[in-house]
N, C-alpha and C positions, 0 to 999 in steps of 0.2 A: 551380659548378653542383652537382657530388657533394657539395661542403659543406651547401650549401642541403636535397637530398636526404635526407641524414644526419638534419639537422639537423630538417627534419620530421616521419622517422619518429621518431625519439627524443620528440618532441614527441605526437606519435599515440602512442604505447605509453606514455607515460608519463599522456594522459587516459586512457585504457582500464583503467590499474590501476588508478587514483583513480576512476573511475568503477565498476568492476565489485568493487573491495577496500576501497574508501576508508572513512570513519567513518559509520553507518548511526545516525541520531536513532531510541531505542527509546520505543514506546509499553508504558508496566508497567500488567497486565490489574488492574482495580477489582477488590477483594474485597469480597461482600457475603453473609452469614450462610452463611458455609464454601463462595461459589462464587464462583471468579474469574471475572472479564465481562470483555469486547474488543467491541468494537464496527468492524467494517471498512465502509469506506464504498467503494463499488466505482462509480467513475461513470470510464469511459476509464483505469482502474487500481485502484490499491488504497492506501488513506491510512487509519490507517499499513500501509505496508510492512513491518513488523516487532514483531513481539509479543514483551513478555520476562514469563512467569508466574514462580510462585514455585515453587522446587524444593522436593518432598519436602510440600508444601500437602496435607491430609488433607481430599479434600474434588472438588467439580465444576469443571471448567475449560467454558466456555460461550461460543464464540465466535458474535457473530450478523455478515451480511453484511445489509447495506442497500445493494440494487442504485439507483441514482439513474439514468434515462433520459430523457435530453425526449421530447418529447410534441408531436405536430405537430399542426398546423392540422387534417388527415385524423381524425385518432384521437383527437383533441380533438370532434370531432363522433360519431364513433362510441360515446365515452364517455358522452356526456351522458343523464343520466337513469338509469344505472345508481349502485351503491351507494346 
């Protein structure tokens, strides 16, 4: 049974590091006429997680956030006719 225990938590700590230290997929910000772009999409998080610009770039760095929400049946009528 203490084996079993052991053997758990080693298990538990060992996803916790891989999860909180592990290898992070980077998203590299677009350059376009001297200004870096990122684009974050924020719907229940944020994708990407991770922005890599350019060091020493002479020039704008420009991150925009695109909030994404659904939209219910309620507020789906409350909208109607506006814009």
């Amino acid at each position: 049974m203490t084996v079993l225990v052991i053997l758990a938590a080693a298990a538990a700590s060992a996803f916790l590091l891989w999860f909180f230290f592990g290898p992070r997929r980077v998203h590299e910000a677009a350059v376009e006429a001297s200004v870096q772009r990122a684009t974050i999409v924020v719907a229940g998080g944020y994708t990407p997680n991770l922005i890599q610009a350019r060091q020493g770039f002479i020039g704008l760095g420009l991150i925009t956030f695109a909030r994404i929400m659904p939209i219910s049946a309620g507020m789906r009528a409350d909208l109607e006719g506006t814009v």
